[in-house]
C-alpha positions as CSV (number, residue, x, y, z in Angstrom):
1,X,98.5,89.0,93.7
2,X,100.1,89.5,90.0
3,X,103.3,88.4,92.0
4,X,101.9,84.5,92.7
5,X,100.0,84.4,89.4
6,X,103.2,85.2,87.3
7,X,105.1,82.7,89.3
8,X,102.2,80.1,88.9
9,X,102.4,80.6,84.9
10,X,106.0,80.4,84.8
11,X,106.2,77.1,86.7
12,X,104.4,75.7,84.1
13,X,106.0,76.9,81.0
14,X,109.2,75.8,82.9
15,X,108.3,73.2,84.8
16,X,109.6,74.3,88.0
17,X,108.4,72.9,91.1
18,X,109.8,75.5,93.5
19,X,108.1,78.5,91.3
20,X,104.7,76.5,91.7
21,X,105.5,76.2,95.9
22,X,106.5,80.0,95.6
23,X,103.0,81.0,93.9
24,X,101.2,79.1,96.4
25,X,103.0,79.9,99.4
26,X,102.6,84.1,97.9
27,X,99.0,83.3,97.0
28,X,98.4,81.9,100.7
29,X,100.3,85.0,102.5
30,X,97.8,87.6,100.4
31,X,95.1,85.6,101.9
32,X,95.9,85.7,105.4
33,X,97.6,89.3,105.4
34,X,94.6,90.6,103.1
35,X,91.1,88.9,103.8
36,X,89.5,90.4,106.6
37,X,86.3,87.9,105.8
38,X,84.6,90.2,103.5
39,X,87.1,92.2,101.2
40,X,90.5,91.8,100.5
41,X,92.6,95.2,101.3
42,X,94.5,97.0,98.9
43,X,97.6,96.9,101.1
44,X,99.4,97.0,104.5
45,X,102.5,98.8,106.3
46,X,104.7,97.8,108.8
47,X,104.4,100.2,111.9
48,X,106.9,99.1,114.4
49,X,108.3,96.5,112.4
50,X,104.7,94.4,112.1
51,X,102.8,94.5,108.8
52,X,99.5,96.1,109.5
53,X,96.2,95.8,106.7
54,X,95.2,98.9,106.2
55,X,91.1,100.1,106.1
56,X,92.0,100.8,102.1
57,X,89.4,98.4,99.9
58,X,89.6,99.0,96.6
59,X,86.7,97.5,94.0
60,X,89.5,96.6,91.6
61,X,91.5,95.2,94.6
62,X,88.8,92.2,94.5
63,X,88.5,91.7,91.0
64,X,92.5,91.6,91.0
65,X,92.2,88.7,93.6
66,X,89.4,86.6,91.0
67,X,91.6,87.3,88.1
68,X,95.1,86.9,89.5
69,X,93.4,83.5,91.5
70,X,94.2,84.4,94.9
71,X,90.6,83.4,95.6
72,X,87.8,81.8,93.3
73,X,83.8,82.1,93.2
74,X,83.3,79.0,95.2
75,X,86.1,80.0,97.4
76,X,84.6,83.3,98.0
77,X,81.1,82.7,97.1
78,X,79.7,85.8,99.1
79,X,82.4,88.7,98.0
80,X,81.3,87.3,94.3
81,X,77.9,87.8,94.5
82,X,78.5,91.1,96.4
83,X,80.7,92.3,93.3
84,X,78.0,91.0,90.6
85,X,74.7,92.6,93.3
86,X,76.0,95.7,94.0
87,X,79.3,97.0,92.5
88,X,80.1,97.3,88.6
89,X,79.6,100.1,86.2
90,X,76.0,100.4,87.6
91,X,76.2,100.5,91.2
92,X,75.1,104.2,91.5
93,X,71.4,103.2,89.8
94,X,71.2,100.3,92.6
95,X,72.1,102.5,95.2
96,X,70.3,105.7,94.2
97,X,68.9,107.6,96.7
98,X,70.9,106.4,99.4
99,X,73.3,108.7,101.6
100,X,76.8,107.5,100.4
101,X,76.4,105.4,97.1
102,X,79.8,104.7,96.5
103,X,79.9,102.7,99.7
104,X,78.0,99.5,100.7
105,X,77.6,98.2,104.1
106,X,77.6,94.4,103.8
107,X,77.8,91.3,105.4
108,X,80.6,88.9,105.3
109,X,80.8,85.1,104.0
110,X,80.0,84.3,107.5
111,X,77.2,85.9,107.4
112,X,78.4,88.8,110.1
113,X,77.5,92.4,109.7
114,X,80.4,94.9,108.8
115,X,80.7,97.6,109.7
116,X,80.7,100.7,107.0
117,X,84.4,101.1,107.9
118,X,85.4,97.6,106.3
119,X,83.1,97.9,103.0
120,X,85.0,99.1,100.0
121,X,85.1,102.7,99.2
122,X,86.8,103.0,96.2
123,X,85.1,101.9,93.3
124,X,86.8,100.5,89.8
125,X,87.4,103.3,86.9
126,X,86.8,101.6,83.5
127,X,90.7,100.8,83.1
128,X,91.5,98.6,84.2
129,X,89.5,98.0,86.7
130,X,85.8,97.5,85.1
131,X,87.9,95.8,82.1
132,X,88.9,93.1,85.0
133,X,85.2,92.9,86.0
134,X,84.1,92.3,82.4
135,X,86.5,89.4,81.7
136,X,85.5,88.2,85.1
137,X,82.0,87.7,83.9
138,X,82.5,86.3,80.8
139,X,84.9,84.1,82.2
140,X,82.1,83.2,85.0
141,X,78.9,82.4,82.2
142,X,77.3,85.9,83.3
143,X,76.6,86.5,79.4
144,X,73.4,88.2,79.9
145,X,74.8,90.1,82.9
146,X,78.2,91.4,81.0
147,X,75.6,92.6,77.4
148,X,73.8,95.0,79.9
149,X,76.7,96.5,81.3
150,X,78.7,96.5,78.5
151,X,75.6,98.1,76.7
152,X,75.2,100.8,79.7
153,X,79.3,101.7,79.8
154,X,80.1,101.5,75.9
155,X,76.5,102.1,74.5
156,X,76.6,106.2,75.2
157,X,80.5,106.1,74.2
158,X,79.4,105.1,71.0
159,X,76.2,107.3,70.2
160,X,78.0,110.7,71.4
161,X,81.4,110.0,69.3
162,X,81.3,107.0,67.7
163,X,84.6,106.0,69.7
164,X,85.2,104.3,73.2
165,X,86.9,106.2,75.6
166,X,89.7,106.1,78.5
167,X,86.9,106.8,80.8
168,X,83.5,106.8,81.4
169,X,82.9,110.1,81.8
170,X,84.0,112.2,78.2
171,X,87.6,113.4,79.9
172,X,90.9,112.3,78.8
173,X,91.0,110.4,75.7
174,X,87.5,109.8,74.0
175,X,89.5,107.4,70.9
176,X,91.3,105.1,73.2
177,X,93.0,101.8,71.8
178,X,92.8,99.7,74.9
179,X,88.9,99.9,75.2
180,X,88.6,98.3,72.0
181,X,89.7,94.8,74.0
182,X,85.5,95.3,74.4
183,X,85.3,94.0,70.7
184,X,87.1,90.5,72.3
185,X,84.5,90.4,74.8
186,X,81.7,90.1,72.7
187,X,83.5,87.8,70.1
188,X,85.4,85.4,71.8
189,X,84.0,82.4,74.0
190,X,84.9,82.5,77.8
191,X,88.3,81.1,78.3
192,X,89.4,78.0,79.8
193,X,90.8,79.0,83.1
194,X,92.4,82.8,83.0
């Protein structure tokens, strides 16, 4: 995904036609070896000699393929409003109560039923995978949507140490740099493409 992106930028600061095919012939192999019609896996391995997807579905997996445009909202209208319903920062206050809440059975674009097996099970930590989802809905307009959750991830950083933190939990670092990029969120417009 990063792959077909980088070549996609340097086509254009280079002008190179073959980079730009490259990108787009990359960006259209992630699709087909990736996309199983709901969620994009993390990876694949050859057994025998064949590339195989794996059952490995990473949250940050599908915000990579948003932000590194291997897909797009209208392309994948359903896995984006999946993300912004049920994953995020808040996912386990959606799915409180239930008996697995890091998981979420779903249904594809097609509207078919997958099965529990095929819904991702890992969910994003704050770097960089929540970072990706935040920049993802500013990018998208979500204003409204990206205050609350940047209010619900940042807002007890701030009140217990008046820092932000590696993670979301108090472990690791609780004065970490790269967090700060939050300060960008809330200041900057949305981009014009990413």
């Amino acid at each position: 995904m990063l792959y077909s992106r980088c070549l996609a930028i340097a086509a254009d600061l280079y002008d190179r036609a073959d980079w730009r095919t490259a990108s787009a012939q990359t960006r259209e192999a992630v699709r087909r070896e990736s996309w199983n019609g709901a969620w994009f896996a993390d990876q694949s391995k050859r057994v025998n000699g064949l590339l195989q997807r794996t059952d490995f579905y990473s949250e940050t997996c599908q915000y990579h393929a948003f932000f590194f445009g291997i897909t797009s909202r209208e392309e994948s209208a359903g896995l984006w409003q999946r993300l912004c319903d049920d994953w995020g920062p808040m996912r386990s206050s959606r799915h409180a109560g239930s008996a697995v809440d890091e998981t979420v059975s779903c249904r594809g674009d097609n509207g078919e039923r997958k099965q529990a097996a095929d819904a991702v099970t890992v969910p994003a930590a704050l770097l960089y995978g929540l970072m990706l989802r935040f920049l993802l809905l500013r990018e998208a307009g979500e204003r409204e949507r990206l205050l609350v959750e940047l209010r619900h991830v940042f807002g007890p950083m701030a009140r217990a140490s008046g820092t932000l933190w590696e993670h979301i939990e108090p472990q690791a670092s609780l004065n970490h740099g790269f967090t700060s990029c939050v300060c960008a969120l809330l200041a900057r417009p949305p981009a014009i493409g990413l």
